[in-house]
C-alpha positions in Angstrom: 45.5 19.9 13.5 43.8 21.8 10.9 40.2 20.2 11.8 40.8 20.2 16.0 43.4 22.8 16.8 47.3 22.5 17.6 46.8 22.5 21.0 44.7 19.0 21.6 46.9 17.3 19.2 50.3 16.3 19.2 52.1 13.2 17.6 54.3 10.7 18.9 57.2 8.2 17.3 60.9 7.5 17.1 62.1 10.8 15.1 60.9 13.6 17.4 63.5 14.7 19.7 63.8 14.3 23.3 62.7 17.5 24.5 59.8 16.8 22.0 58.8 13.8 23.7 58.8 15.4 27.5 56.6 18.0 26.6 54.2 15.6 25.1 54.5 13.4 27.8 54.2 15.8 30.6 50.9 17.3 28.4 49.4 13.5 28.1 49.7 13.7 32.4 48.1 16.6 32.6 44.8 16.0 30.1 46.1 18.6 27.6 45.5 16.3 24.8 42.8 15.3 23.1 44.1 13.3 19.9 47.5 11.7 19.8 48.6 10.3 16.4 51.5 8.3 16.4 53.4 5.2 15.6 52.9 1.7 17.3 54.6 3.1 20.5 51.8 5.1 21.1 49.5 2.9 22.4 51.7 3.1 25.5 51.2 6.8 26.2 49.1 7.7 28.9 46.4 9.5 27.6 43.7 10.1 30.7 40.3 9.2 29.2 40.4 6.9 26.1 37.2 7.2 23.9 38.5 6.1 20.3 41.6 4.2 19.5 41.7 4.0 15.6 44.5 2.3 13.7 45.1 2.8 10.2 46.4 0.4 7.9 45.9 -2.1 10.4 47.4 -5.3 8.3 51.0 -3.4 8.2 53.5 -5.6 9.9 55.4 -2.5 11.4 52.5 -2.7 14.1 54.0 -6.0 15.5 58.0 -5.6 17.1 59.7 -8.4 16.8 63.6 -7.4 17.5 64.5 -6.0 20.1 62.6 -7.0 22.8 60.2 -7.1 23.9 57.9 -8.6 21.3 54.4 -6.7 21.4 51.8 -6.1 18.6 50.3 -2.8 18.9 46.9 -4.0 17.2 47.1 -6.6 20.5 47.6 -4.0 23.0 45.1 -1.3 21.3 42.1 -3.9 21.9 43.4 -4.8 25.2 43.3 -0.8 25.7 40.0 -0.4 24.4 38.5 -3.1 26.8 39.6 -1.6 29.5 38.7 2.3 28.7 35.4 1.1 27.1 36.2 2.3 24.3 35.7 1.6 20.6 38.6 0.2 18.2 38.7 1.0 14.4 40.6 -1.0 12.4 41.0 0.5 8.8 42.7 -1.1 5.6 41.9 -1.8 1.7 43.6 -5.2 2.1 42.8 -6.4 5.9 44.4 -9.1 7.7 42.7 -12.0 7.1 42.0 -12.4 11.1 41.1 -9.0 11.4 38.3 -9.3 8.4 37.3 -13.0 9.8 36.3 -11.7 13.0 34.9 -8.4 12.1 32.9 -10.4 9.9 31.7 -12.8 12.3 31.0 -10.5 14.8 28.9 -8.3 12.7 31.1 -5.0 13.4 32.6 -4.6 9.4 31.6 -1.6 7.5 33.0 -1.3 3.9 33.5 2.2 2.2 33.1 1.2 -1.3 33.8 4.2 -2.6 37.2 5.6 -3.2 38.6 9.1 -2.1 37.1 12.2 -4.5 35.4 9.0 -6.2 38.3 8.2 -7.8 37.7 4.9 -10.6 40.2 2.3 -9.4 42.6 1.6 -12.0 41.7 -1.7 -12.8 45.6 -4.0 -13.1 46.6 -5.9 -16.3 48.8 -8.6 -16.4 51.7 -9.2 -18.8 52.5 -12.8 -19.4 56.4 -12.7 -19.4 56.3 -16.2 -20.4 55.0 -14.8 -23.7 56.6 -11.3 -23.8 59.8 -12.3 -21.8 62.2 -13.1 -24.4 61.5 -9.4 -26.3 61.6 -7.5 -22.7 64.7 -5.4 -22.3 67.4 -7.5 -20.8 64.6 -10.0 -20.1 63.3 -7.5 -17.3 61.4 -4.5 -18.7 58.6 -6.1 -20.9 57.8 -3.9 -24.5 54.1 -3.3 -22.9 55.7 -1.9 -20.1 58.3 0.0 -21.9 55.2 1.7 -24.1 53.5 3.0 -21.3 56.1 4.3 -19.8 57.2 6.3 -22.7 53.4 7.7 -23.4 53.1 8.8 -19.6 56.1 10.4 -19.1 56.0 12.2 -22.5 52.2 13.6 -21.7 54.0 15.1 -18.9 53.1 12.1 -16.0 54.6 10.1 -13.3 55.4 6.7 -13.3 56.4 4.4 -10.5 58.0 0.6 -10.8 58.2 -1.6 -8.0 60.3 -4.4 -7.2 60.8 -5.2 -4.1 64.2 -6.4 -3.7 67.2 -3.9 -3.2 70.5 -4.0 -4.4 71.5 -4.7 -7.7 71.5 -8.7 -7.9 70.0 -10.8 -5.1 72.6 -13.7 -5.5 76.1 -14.2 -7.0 77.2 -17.8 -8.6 80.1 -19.4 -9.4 78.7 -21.0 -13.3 81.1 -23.3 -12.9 80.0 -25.7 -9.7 77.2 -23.9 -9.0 78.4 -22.3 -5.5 76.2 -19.4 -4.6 78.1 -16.8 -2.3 76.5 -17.1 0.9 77.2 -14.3 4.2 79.8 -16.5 6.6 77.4 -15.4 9.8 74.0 -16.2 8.2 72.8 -18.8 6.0 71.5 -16.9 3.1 72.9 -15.7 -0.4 75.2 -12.5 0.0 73.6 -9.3 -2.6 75.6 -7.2 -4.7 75.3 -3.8 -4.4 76.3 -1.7 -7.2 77.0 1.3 -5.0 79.9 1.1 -3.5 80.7 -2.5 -5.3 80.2 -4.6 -2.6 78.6 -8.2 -1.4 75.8 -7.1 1.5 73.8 -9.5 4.1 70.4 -8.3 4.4 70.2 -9.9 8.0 73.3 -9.0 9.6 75.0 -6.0 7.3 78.1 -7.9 6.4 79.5 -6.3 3.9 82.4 -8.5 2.1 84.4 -7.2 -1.5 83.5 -9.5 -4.8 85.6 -12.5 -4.4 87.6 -12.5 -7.7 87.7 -17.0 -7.5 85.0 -19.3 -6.8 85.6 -20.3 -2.9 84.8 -23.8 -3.7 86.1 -24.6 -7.1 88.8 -21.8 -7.6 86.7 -20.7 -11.3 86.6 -17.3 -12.2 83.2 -17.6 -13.7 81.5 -15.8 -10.6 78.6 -14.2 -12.0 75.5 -11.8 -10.6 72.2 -13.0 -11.0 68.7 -11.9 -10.2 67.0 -8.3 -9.9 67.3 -5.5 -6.9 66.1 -2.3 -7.3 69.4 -1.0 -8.1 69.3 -2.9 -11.6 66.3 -1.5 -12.4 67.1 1.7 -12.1 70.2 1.3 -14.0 68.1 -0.6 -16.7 65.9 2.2 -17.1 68.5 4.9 -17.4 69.9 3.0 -19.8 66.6 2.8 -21.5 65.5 6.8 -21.1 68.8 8.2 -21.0 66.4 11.8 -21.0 64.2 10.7 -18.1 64.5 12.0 -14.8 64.6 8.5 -12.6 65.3 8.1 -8.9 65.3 4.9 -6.6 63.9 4.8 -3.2 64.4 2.2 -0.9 66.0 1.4 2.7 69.4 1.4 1.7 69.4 5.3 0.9 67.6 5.8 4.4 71.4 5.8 5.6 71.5 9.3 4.4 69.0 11.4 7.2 66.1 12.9 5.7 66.9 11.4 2.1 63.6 9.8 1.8 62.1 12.8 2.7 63.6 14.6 0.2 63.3 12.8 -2.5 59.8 11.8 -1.8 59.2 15.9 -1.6 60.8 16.1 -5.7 58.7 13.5 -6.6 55.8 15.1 -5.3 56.8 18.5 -6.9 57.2 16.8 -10.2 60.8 16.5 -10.1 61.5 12.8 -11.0 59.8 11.0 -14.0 60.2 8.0 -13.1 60.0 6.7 -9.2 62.0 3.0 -9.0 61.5 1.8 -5.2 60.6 -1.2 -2.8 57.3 -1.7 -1.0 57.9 1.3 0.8 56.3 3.0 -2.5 53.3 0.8 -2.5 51.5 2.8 0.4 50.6 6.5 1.2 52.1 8.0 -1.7 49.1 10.2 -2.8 50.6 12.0 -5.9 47.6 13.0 -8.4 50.0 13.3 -11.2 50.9 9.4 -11.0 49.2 7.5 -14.2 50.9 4.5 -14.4 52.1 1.6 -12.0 54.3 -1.3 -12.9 55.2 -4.1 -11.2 58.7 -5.4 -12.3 57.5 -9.0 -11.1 54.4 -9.4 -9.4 55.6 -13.1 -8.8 58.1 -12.1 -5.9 56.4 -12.6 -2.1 54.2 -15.9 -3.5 57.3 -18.2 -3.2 58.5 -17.3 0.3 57.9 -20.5 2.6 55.3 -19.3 5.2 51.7 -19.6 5.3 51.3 -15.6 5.0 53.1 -15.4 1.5 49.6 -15.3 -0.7 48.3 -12.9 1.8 51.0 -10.1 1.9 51.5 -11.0 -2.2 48.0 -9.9 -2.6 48.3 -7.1 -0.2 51.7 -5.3 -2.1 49.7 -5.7 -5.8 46.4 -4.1 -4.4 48.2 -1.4 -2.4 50.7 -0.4 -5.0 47.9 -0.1 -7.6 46.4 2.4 -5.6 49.2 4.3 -6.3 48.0 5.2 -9.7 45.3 7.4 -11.1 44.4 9.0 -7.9 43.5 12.4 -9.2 41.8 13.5 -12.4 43.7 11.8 -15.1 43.2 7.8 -15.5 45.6 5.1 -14.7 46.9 1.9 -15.4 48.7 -0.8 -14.0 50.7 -3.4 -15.2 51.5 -6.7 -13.5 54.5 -8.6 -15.4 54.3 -12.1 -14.3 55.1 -15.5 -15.2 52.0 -16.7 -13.5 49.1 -15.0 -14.6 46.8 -17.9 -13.2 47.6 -17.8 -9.7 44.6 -16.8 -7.3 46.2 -13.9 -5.5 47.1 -12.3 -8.7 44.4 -13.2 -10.4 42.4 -11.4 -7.5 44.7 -8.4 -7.1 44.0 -7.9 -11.0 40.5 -7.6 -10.3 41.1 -5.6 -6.8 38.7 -8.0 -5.1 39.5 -8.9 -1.9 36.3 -10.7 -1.2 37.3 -12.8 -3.9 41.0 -13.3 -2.6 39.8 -13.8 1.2 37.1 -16.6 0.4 40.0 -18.8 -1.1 42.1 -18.1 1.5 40.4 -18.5 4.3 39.1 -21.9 3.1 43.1 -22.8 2.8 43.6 -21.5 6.3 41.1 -23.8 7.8 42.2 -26.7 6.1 45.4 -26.7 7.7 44.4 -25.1 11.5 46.7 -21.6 10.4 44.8 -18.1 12.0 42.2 -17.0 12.5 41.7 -21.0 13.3 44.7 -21.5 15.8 46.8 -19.3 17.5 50.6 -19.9 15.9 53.2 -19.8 18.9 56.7 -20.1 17.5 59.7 -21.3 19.7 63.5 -21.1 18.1 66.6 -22.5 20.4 69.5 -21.0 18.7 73.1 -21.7 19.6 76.4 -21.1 17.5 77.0 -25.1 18.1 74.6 -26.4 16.0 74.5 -29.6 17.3 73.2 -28.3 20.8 70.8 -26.0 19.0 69.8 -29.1 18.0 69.3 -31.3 20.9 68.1 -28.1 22.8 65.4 -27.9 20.2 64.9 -31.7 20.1 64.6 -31.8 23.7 62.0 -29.1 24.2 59.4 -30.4 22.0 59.6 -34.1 23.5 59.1 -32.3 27.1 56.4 -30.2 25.6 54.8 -33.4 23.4 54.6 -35.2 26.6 52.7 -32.4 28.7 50.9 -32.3 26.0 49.4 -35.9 26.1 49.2 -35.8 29.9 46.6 -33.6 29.7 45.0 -34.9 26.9 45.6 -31.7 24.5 47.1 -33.8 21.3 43.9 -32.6 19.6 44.1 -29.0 20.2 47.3 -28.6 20.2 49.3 -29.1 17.9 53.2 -29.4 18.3 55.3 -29.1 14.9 59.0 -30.0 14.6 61.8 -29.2 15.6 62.9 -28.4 12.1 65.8 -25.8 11.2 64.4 -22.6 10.5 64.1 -21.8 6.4 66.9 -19.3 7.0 69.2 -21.8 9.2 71.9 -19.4 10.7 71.6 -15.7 11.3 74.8 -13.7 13.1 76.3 -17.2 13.5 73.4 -18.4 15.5 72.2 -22.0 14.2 68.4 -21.7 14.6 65.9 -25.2 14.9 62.1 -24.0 15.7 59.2 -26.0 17.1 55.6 -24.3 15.8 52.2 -24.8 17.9 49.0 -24.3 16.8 46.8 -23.6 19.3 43.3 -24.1 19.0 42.3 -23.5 22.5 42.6 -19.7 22.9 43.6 -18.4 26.6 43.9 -21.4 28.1 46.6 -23.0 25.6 48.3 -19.8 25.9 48.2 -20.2 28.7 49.2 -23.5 29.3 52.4 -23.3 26.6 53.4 -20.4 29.3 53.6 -22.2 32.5 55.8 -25.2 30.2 58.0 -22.6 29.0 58.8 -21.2 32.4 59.8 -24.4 33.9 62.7 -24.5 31.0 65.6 -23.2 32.5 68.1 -23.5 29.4 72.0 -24.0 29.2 74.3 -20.5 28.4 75.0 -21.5 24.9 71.8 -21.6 24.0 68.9 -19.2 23.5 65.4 -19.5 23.4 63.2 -17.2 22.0 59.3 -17.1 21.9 57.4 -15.2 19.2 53.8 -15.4 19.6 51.9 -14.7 16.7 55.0 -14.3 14.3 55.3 -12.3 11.2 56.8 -15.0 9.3 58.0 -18.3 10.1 61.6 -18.3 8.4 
């Protein structure tokens, strides 16, 4: 607004109110506005004569909606948009999408800016071996590297910000004695204790449940918390720096309106020594006064089963070192790992992405995942999970058979059914059948007419993600 005037530009997502919104959609009608900047729902305004679409940040998975529907990815519907106004589309990012930097490549339209903002040096990560300083950290957690750099930036009058990007306090609760891990009754997954307020939470479906005081299985006692949320960390380091001023940010206090705001305004002013906080931390946080970065373990993200895991791993690390030594004083990073020697570490240490991308991509190709097939993702849910079963089962032997008829096998490649990685979510049992199609429009197309004809039963529901975030 500063550079073009308040009165060609205007801004569009979720938080402005109503009356907001009808005066910027009522402007947009009448070609009273030049720039719109927005959210992903902005590539549906109706803007009169579109000359530049630009998105920024373009491998953020916040672009692609996935719940409710409809499912849409804005970065889809952007180039769509710019084919049909003529326009150009620029697609900005450190850490691109490994499809977006294939193709730019390919079709000669990348243009690298090698040079950081005010020329700022990069601060270049190092990695902390927990397997060699773990059993000295504090609690096992907070490594004595760590704890050392902490102490000299906050006492020369820095910032400091940790991620770790879990929430809560523990991400699962045992029983030591049979091993039973405390799972959410609606959804398949462990149940996370949350400090605040003392209770068991489900990440999926916001159950909340009180600590059982027995084993549910075995009748023990020995229930225990185990594993490392945000929440611990930020006790751990109060407990640490008793004197420090230390705050946690992360979607559980977005409850409270405005609360991110808020705090995220303190830090900025210099309020809070010591920012703790998820990956909502490791992007657009431009606070000159940040020095140091750790990373409580730079391990979490590279074990999650889908084929995106090394990719968004390496993405967090680079972004979130970013975060540090963006002004006039130098900073540092510290990974704490217990796998210095993987390749998307090894390549967020050195911040080179070329580096990352050349291994990946050969990886990708080796087993037919984007930019070398198109992944279409089918799940037949049902709260019997024996007819989510046989729905799912079904499916794939109607689709395997169309698929031979016209003598696809080759290019199209049909994959299960299998029950999803996360099995049951809101007492839905979930089976999924993954195709990778390697024949662009018309094997999108062709997986469209199939999954017309399928008229399923009630009980069961059938949902179609195309080009899915994950696969869990």
């Amino acid at each position: 607004a500063r550079k073009f005037g308040i009165k060609d530009v205007a801004i569009w997502h979720s938080s402005i109110s109503d009356g907001e919104k009808y005066d910027v959609w009522q402007r947009l009608y009448k070609n009273e506005i030049k720039i719109l900047a927005g959210a992903r729902s902005a590539v549906f305004a109706p803007l009169q004569n579109i000359g530049l679409i630009i998105i920024d940040e373009e491998h953020e998975g916040a672009y692609k909606q996935t719940n409710p529907a409809p499912r849409y990815d804005a970065r889809i519907v952007a180039k769509r948009l710019a084919q049909f106004h003529q326009a150009p589309l620029l697609l900005g990012s450190a850490t691109p999408d490994i499809s977006t930097y294939y193709y730019a490549s390919n079709n000669n339209n990348l243009f690298k800016m090698l040079k950081r903002y005010n020329n700022a040096p990069l601060a270049k990560p190092e990695v902390i071996n927990m397997q060699e300083y773990g059993k000295a950290s504090y609690r096992g957690i907070i490594s004595k590297p760590l704890q050392t750099e902490i102490v000299e930036a906050v006492e020369n009058g820095k910032q400091v910000i940790l991620l770790m990007n879990r929430r809560g306090y523990s991400t699962y609760t045992q029983c030591k004695s049979c091993g039973t891990v405390i799972e959410c009754p609606d959804c398949s997954i462990p149940m996370v204790w949350h400090s605040e307020g003392r209770m068991l939470k489900c990440h999926y479906c916001n159950k909340e449940l009180s600590m059982p005081d027995y084993c549910p299985v075995c009748g023990s006692d020995a229930l225990s918390n185990s594993g490392t949320g945000t929440q611990k960390i930020e006790t751990l380091i109060k407990e640490l720096y008793p004197e420090y001023r230390v705050e946690r940010i992360d979607s559980d206090i977005l409850t409270k309106k405005n609360a991110h705001i808020e705090l995220l305004g303190k830090f900025q002013k210099g309020e809070i020594d010591i920012l703790v906080g998820t990956q909502m931390i490791a992007k657009g946080l431009d606070n000159p006064n940040v020095t140091l970065v750790g990373v409580i373990s730079a391990d979490t993200g590279f074990s999650v089963p889908d084929f995106r895991a090394s990719e968004r791993g390496f993405q967090l690390l680079t972004q979130v070192a970013g975060r540090a030594g963006r002004g006039e004083y130098k900073g540092k990073v510290l990974f704490q790992t217990y796998n210095p020697e993987y390749y998307a570490l090894e390549s967020a240490k050195s911040q080179n992405y070329r580096e990352f991308y050349n291994k990946e991509i050969q990886s990708r190709e080796d087993f037919d995942y984007p930019p070398f097939s198109q992944i279409i993702r089918i799940i037949m849910s049902s709260e019997n999970k024996f007819r989510a079963e046989k729905s799912a089962q079904e499916v794939a032997l109607r689709l395997h058979t169309m698929v031979d008829k016209f003598g696809f096998a080759e290019r199209l490649d049909v994959l299960g059914p299998t029950p999803c990685v996360i099995e049951r979510i809101n007492s839905l049992w979930r089976f999924q059948i993954i195709i990778k199609n390697k024949l662009e429009d018309k094997g999108h197309q062709f997986v469209s007419s199939f999954l017309s004809k399928i008229n399923a039963p009630k009980d069961i529901r059938m949902t179609v993600d195309v080009d899915p975030l994950d696969i869990l």
